[in-house]
C-alpha positions in Angstrom: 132.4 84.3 110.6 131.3 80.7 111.0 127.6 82.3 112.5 127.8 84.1 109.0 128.5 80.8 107.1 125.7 79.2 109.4 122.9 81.2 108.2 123.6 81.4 104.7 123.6 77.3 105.2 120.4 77.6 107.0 118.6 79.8 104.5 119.7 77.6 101.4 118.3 74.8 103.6 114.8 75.8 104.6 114.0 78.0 101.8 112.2 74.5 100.0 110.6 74.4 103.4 109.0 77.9 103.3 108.2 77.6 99.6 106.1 74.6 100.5 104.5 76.1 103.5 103.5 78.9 101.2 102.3 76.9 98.6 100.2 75.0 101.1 98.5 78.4 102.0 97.6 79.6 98.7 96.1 76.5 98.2 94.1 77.0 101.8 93.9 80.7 101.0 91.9 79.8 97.5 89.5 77.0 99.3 88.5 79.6 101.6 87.7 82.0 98.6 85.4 79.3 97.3 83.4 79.4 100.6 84.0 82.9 101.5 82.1 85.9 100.0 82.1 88.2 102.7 85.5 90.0 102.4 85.9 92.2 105.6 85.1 88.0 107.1 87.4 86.9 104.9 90.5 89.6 105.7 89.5 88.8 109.5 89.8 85.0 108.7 93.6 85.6 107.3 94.4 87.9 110.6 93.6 85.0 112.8 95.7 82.6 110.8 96.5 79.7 112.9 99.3 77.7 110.8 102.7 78.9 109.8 101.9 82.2 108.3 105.0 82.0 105.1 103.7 83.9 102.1 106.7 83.9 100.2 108.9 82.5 97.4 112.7 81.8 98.0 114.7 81.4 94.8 118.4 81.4 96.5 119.5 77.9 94.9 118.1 79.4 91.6 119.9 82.6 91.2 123.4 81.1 92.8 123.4 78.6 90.0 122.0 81.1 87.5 124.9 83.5 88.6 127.5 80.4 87.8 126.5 79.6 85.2 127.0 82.9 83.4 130.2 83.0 85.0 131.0 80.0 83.5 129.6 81.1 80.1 132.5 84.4 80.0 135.1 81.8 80.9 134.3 79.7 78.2 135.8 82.4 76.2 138.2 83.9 78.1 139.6 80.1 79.0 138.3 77.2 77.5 135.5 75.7 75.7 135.0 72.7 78.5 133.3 76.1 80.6 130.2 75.5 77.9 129.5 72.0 79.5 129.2 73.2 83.1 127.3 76.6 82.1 124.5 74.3 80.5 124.2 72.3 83.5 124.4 74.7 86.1 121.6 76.7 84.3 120.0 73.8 83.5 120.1 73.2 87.3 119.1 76.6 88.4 115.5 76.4 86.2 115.1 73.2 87.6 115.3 73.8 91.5 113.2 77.4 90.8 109.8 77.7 92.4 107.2 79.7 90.1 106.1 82.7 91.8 103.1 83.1 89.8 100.3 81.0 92.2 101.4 83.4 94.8 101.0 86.7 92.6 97.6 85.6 91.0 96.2 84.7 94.5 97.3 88.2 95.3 95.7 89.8 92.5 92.4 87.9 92.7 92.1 89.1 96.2 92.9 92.3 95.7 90.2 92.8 92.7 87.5 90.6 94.7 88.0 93.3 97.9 88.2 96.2 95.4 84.8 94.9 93.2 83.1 94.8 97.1 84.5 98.2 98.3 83.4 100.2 94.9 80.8 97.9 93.7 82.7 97.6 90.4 83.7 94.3 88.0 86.7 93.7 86.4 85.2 91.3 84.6 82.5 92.3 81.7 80.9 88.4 81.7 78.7 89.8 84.6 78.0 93.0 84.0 74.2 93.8 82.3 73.8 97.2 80.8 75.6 98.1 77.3 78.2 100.0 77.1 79.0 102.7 73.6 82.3 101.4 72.5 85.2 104.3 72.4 86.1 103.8 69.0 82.8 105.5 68.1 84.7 108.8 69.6 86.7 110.8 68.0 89.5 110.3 70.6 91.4 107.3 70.2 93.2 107.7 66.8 96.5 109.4 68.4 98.5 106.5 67.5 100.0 106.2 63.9 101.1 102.5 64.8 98.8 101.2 67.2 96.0 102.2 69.0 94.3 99.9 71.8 91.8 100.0 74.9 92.8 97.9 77.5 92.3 97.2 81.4 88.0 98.0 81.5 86.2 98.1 84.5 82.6 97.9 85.0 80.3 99.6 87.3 77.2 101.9 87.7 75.9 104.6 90.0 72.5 106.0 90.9 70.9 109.2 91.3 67.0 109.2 92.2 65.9 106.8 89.7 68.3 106.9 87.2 71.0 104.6 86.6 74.2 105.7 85.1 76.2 102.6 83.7 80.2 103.1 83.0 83.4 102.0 81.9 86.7 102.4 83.5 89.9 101.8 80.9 93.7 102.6 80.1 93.7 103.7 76.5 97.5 102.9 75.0 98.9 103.9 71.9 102.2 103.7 70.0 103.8 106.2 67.7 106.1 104.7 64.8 109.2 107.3 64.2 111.8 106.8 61.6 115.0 108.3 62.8 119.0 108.1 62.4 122.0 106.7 64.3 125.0 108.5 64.7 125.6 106.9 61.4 123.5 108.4 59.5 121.5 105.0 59.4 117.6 104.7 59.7 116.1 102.9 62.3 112.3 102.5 63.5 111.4 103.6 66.8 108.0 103.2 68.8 106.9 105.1 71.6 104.4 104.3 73.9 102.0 106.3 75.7 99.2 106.1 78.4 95.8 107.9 79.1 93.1 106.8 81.0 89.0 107.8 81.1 85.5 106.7 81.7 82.4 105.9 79.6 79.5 107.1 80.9 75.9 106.3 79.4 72.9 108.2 80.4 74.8 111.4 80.7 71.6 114.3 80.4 72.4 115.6 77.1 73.9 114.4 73.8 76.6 116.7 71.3 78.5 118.6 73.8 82.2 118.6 73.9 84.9 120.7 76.5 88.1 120.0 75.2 91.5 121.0 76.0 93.8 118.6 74.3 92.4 117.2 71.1 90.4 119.8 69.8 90.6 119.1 66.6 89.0 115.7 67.0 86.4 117.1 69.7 85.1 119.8 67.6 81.5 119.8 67.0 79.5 121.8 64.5 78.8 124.8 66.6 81.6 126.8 68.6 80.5 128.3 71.5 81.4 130.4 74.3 80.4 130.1 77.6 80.6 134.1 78.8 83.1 133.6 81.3 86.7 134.4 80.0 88.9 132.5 82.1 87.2 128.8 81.4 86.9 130.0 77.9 91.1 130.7 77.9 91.6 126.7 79.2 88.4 124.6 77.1 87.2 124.7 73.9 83.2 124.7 73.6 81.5 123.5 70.9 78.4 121.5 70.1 75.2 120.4 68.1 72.4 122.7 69.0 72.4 126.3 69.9 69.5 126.2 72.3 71.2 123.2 74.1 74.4 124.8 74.6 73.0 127.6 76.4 71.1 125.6 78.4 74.0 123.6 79.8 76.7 125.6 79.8 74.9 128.0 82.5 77.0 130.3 85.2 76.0 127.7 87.6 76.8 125.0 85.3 80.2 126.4 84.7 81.2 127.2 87.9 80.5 123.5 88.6 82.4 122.1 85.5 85.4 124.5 86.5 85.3 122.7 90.2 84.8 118.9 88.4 86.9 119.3 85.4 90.1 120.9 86.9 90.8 117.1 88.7 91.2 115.6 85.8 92.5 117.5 83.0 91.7 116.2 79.1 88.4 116.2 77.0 84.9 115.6 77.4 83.3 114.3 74.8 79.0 113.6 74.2 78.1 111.8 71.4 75.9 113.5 68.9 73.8 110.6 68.5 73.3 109.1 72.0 74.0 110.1 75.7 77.0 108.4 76.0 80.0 110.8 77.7 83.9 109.8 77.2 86.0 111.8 79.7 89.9 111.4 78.8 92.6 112.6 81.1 96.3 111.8 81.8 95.5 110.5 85.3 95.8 106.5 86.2 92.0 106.3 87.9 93.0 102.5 88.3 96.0 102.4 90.1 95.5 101.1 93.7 97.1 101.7 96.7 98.0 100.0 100.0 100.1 101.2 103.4 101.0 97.7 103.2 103.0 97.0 99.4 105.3 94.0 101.1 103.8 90.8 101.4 105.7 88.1 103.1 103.2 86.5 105.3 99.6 85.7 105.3 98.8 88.7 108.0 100.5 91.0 105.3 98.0 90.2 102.9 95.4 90.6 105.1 96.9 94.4 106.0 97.3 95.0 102.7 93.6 94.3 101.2 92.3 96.0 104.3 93.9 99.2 103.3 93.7 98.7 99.4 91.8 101.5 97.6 91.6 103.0 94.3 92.0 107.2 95.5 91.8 108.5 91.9 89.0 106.7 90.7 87.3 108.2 94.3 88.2 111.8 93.2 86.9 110.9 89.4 83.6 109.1 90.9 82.7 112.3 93.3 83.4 114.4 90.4 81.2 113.5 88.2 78.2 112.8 90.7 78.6 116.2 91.7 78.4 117.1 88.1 75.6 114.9 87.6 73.6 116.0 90.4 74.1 119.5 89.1 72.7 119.4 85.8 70.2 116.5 86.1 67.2 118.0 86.9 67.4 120.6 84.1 67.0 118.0 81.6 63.7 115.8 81.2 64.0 112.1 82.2 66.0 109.9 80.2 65.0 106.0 79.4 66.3 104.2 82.6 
């Protein structure tokens, strides 16, 4: 019992110790980011870290008092008033012995995008990045909201095939529904649901006023339906399109056989612009959620573990996709401006 009562003592104790160690590392951790642009160098650097390796915020003293003083908030009306007085305090108290926790989980998320924007020679910031992107409001695609419709969370990059460059934009399209219903009561009440898609915009794509859809087809349809001879992607996309004479030249047996393979990933609608090579692909997948063996960070190695595993595996599947799509129909079509 009294080891028991010991280490809860101890942990109250050092846990303004090990806040200040950790703050003293993100503040070492950012100075080497400053001098450090070599990341698999920088992830060795934090391996090898010689001082107290604490990564971690202890908030003991704030949620005992925080618990207290809601404790002392319900007897305030279940005893008496005077409760009120030591409720304000003890919160009061709490707020003022807490440690933010934000320094530690911006640190985290600047390294993590830093290693990812090395790994997949991508940005996450648009300030740096030099080609233009079409906006997705010029598609038909992002009007499913009757409340609120936004594009959020872009990320920039570009690939190469021969000679030609193919700029895009990663993003998480959101949008909320407004729904007038009724309480058990018979009374009205507004509810908004929320809802998540995610895509790419791709410029340079070989051909312009093509569309393969499968959810909005309504919105996707161009002016001339089409079918592409083969029944069973016929059943699961809708073809439609500009031109005639294009349409048969893209959607080929080869071609579909490859757009079968590609499009069966990532579920959703593909959608060329009629006025410029500029593709928007929209699917239900999260192509920017990243992963780690290591999620846990407590010390300074754990970080290291964790950005030396880090990867984006659904943006790889999307990314090989569409290069093998790319690579497929490309040299049927004449050179685009690069």
């Amino acid at each position: 019992m009294n080891n028991s009562v010991d280490q809860i003592k101890n942990t109250f104790l050092n846990q303004h110790i090990n806040n200040q160690k950790t703050l003293n590392n993100i503040g070492a951790i950012n100075q080497l980011l400053a001098t450090q642009s070599d990341y698999p160098q920088f992830i060795e650097t934090l391996k090898q870290w010689k001082d107290d390796p604490s990564l971690s915020i202890q908030n003991y003293t704030f949620w005992l008092f925080l618990v207290f003083g809601i404790l002392c908030l319900i007897l305030m009306f279940a005893v008496h008033p005077y409760f009120f007085v030591i409720a304000v305090l003890s919160i009061a108290f709490a707020f003022y012995k807490r440690t933010s926790k934000r320094p530690l989980n911006d640190l985290i998320q600047y390294t993590q995008q830093k290693v990812l924007e090395q790994k997949y020679q991508i940005q996450f910031n648009a300030e740096n990045f030099n080609h233009t992107i079409q906006s997705p409001y010029h598609f038909p695609l992002f009007s499913l909201g009757n409340h609120e419709n936004i594009i959020r969370n872009e990320v920039y990059g570009q690939w190469q095939i021969d000679q030609q460059i193919y700029p895009y934009m990663l993003f998480n399209y959101h949008y909320v529904d407004e729904e007038e219903t009724e309480d058990s009561e018979g009374k009205k009440k507004t509810e908004y649901r929320h809802y998540d898609l995610w895509g790419i915009m791709l410029e340079n794509f070989p051909i312009s006023g093509i569309s393969i859809a499968t959810k909005q087809k309504r919105a996707c349809r161009l002016g001339v339906k089409w079918s592409s001879g083969d029944i069973r992607f016929d059943e699961q996309y809708q073809l439609s399109g500009v031109n005639e004479m294009q349409l048969a030249k893209f959607f080929t047996p080869q071609h579909i056989l490859t757009l079968e393979r590609v499009l069966g990933n990532f579920k959703g609608d593909v959608y060329v612009h009629p006025q410029s090579p500029s593709m928007c692909w929209l699917f239900k997948t999260d192509i920017l959620k990243q992963y780690s063996d290591v999620e846990s960070i407590q010390t300074v190695q754990d970080l290291a573990a964790n950005l030396e595993n880090l990867c984006m595996p659904n943006y790889e599947q999307l990314r090989d996709s569409l290069l093998e799509l790319l690579r497929e129909i490309q040299p049927h079509y004449s050179s685009i401006n690069k």
